[in-house]
C-alpha positions as CSV (number, residue, x, y, z in Angstrom):
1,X,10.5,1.8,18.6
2,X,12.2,-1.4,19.4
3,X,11.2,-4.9,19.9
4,X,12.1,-5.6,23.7
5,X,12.7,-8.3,25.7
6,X,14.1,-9.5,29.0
7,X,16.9,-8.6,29.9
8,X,16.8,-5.0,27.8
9,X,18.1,-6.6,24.6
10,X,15.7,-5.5,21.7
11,X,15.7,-6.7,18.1
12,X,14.8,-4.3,15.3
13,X,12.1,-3.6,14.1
14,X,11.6,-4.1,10.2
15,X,9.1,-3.3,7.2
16,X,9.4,-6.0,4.7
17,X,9.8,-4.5,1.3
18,X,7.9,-7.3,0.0
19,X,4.8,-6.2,1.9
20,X,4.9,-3.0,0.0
21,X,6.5,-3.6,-3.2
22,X,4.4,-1.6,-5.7
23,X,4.8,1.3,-3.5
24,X,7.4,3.5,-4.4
25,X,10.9,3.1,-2.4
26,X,11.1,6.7,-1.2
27,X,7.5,6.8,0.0
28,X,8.0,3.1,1.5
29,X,11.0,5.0,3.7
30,X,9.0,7.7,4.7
31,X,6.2,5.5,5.6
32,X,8.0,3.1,7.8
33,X,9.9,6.2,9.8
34,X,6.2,7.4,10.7
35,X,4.9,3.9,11.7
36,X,7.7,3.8,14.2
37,X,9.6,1.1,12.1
38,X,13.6,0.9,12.9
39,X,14.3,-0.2,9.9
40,X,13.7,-2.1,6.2
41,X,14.2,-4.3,4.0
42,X,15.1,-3.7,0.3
43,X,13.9,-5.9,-2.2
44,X,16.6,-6.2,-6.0
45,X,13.1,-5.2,-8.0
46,X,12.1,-1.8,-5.4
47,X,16.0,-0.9,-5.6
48,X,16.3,-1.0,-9.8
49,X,12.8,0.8,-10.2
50,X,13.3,3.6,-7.5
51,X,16.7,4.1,-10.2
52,X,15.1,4.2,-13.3
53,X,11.5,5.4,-12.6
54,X,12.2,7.5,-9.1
55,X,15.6,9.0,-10.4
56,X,17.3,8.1,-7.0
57,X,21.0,7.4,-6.8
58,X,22.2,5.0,-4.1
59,X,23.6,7.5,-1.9
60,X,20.2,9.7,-2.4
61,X,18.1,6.6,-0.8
62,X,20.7,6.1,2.1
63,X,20.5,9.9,2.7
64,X,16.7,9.1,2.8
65,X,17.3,6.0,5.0
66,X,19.5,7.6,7.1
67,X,17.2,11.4,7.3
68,X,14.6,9.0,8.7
69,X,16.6,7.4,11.4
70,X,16.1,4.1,9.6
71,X,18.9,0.9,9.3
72,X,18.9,-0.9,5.9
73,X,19.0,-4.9,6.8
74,X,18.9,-6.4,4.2
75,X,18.9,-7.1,0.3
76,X,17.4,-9.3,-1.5
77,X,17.6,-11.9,-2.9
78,X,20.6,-13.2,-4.9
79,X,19.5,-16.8,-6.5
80,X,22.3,-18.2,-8.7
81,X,25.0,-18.8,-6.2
82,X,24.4,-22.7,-6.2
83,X,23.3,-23.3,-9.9
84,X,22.3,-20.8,-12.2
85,X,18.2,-20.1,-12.0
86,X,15.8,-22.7,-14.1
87,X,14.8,-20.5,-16.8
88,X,11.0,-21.5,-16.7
89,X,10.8,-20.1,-13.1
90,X,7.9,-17.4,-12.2
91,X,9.0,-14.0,-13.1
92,X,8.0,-12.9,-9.9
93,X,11.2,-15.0,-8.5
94,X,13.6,-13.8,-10.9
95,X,16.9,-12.7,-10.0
96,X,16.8,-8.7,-11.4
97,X,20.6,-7.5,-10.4
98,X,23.8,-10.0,-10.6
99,X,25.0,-11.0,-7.6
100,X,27.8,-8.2,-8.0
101,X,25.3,-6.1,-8.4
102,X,23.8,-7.2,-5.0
103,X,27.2,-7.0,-3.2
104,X,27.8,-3.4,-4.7
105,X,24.3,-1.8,-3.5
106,X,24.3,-3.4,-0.3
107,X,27.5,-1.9,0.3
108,X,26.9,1.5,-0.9
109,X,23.5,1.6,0.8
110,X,24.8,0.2,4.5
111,X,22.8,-3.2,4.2
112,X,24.2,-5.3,6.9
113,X,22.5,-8.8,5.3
114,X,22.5,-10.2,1.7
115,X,19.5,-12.6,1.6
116,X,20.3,-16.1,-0.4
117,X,17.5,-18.4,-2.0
118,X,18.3,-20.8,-4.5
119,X,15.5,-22.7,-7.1
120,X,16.1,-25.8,-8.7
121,X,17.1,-29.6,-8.6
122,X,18.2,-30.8,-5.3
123,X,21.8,-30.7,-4.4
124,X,24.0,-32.5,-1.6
125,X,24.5,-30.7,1.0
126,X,28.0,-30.5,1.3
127,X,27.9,-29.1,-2.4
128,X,25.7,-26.5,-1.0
129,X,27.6,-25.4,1.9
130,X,30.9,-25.1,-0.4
131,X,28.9,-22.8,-2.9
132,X,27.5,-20.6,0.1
133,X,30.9,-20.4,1.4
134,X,32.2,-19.0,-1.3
135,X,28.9,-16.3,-1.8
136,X,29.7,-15.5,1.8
137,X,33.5,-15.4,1.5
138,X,32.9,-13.1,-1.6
139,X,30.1,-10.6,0.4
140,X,32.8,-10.4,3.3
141,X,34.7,-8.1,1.0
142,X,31.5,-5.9,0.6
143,X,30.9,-6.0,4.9
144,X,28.0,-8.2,4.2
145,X,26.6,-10.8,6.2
146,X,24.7,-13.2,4.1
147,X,21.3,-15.1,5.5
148,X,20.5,-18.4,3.4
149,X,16.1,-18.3,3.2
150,X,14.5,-21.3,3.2
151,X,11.4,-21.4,0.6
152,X,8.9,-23.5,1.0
153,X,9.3,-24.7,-2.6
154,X,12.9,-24.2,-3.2
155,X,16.4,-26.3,-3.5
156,X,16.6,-25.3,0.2
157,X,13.3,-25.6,1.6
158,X,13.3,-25.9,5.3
159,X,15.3,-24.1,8.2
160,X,16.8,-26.8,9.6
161,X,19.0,-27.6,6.3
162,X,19.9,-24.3,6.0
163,X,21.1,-24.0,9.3
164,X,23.2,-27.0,8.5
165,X,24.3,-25.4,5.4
166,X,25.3,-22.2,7.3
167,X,26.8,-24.3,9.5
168,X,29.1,-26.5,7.5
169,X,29.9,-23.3,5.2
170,X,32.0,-22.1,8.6
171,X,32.4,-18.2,7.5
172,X,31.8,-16.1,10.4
173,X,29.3,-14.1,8.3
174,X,27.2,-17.3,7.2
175,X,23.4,-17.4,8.4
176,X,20.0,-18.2,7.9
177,X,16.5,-15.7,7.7
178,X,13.4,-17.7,9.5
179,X,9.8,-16.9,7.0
180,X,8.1,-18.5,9.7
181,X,5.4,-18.3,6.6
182,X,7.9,-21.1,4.8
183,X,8.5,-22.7,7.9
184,X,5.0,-23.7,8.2
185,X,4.6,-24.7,4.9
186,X,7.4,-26.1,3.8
187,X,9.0,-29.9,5.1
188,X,9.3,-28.6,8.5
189,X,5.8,-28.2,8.5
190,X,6.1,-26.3,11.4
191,X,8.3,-28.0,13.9
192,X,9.6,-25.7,16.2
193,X,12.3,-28.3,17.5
194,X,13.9,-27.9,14.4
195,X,14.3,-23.9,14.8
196,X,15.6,-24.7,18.0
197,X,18.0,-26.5,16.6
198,X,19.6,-23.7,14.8
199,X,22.0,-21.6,16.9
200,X,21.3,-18.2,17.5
201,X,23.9,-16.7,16.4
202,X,23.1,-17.9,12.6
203,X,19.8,-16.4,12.7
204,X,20.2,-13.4,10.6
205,X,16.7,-12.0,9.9
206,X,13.1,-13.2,10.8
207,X,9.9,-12.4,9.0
208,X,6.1,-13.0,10.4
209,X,3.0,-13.5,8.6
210,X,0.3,-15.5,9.2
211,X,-1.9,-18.0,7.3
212,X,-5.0,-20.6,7.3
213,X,-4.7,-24.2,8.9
214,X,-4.9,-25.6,5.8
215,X,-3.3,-24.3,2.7
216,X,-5.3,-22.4,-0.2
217,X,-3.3,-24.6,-3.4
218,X,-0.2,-25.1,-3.5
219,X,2.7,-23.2,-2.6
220,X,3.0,-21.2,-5.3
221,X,-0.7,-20.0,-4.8
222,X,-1.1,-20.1,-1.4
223,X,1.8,-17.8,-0.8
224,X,-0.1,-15.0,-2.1
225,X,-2.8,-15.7,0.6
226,X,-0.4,-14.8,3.4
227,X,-2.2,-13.1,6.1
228,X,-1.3,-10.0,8.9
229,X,0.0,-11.8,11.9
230,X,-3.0,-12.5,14.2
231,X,-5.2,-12.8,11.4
232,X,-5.0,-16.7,10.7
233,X,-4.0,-19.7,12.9
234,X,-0.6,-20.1,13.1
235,X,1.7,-20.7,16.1
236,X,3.6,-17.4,16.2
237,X,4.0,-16.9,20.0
238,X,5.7,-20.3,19.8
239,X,7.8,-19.5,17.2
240,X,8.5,-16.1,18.6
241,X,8.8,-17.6,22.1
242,X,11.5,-20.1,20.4
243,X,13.3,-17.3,19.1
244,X,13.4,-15.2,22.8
245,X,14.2,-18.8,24.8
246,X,16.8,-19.1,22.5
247,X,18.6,-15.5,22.9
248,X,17.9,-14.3,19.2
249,X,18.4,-10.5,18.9
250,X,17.6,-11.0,14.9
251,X,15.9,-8.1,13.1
252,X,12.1,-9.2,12.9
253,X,10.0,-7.8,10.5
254,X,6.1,-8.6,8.8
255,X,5.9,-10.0,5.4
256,X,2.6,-10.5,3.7
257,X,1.2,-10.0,0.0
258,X,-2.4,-8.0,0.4
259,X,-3.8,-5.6,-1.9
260,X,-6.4,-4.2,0.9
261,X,-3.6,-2.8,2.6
262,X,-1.9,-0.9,0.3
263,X,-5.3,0.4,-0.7
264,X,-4.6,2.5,2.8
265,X,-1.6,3.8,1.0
266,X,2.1,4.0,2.0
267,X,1.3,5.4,5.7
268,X,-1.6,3.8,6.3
269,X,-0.2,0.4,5.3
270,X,2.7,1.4,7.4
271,X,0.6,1.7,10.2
272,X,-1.3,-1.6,10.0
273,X,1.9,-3.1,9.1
274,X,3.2,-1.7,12.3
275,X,0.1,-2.7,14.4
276,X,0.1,-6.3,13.7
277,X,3.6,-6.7,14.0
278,X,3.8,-4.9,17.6
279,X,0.4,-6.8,18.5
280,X,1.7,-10.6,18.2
281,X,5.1,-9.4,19.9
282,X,3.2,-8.1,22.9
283,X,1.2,-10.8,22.7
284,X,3.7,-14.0,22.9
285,X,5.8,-12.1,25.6
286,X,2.8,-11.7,28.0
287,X,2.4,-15.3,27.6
288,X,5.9,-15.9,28.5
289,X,6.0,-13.6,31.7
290,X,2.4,-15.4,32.3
């Protein structure tokens, strides 16, 4: 099952690893093949525990990836590539592999995308597009392409920076991922202009989920109140119109952080996951054909 669009082109479709993180990594596979998913994400945290409490190799998950008929798109995230991470950071955001270790397991599992994030004291951005550069001239030699996130509370906190960073880094293989979660709550508060702004071809990756009009806390908190997209009151048929006007053929995937879902277990939360994602799809391209 494909995301189409006019035309015929289709974007893939993806389960977010983050949405099901606690689930083990070969049930999360098997789950997303039966909710019609084309592929997933693989977060550094999923990939070390499925080695040391699941007993899979690398080439035992990519036998499962590919036994499913499912594409790997990306791993994530590598955060010291800039400046090493602050060391009073959230655990939840630590960096659990090295960045060679990154580079090596997306390789030996087919990843096409490393995912960059970086936490810390502002930097120029000149200084920033150098460093990416070199992470992206270094995951070239792996066949990686490597998409630069923009958190909503990080060094790099809104899309249209990191566009500018991919940008100015020049490597072929230099792009961004679009949390249209982050984009919402971070500077660009939303902006679509800005998104459009960012050439396609440097969109890498794009994750939905939805949220409140007005934030619960601060980031830190209200990132765990992500909701199913549909489920709150932001724009994503704009956003997802954006995307189509703009000719981004980006995997697209659904990213949210709820307990009631996983209560369903690893096919059931496949399915809702699946659901919600398909829904808003179907839903902002009938409003473009409208």
């Amino acid at each position: 099952m494909t995301g189409e669009r006019e035309g015929g082109a289709v974007a893939p479709l993806i389960l977010c690893n983050v949405s099901v993180a606690s689930l083990g990594l070969r049930d999360v596979i098997t789950a997303a093949s039966s909710a019609g998913f084309d592929g997933i994400s693989i977060l550094g945290r999923s990939l070390r525990r499925a080695r040391t409490r699941e007993g899979l190799s690398d080439s035992d998950i990519r036998a499962l990836l590919d036994d499913n008929g499912l594409v790997l798109t990306e791993i994530e995230a590598v955060g010291d590539w800039l400046t090493p991470s602050p060391a009073d950071q959230p655990a939840f955001m630590d960096q659990v592999l090295t960045e060679t270790e990154y580079l090596e397991a997306g390789r030996s599992l087919g990843a096409r995308t490393l995912v960059a994030t970086h936490f810390g004291d502002s930097v120029d951005v000149d200084q920033a597009a150098e460093k990416f550069a070199g992470l992206c001239d270094r995951a070239t030699e792996y066949g990686l392409d490597v998409a630069l996130e923009a958190v909503a509370w990080a060094t790099i906190s809104d899309i249209g920076t990191a566009g500018e960073i991919a940008s100015r880094a020049g490597r072929p293989n230099a792009g961004i991922l679009v949390d249209v979660w982050h984009h919402n709550r971070g500077p660009g508060a939303g902006d679509n202009d800005i998104l459009r702004g960012v050439p396609s071809d440097r969109i890498l990756s794009v994750q939905l989920s939805d949220a409140t009009a007005t934030p619960v806390g601060p980031p830190l908190e209200d990132v765990f109140h992500r909701r199913l997209p549909g489920e709150g009151d932001l724009d994503l048929s704009g956003v997802v119109q954006v995307l189509d006007e703009g000719g981004v053929r980006a995997p697209i995937g659904v990213e949210v952080l709820d307990a009631k879902i996983l209560a369903h277990g690893p096919a059931g939360a496949g399915r809702i996951l699946m659901d919600a994602l398909r829904t808003t799809l179907d839903h902002a391209r009938a409003t473009e054909r409208a």
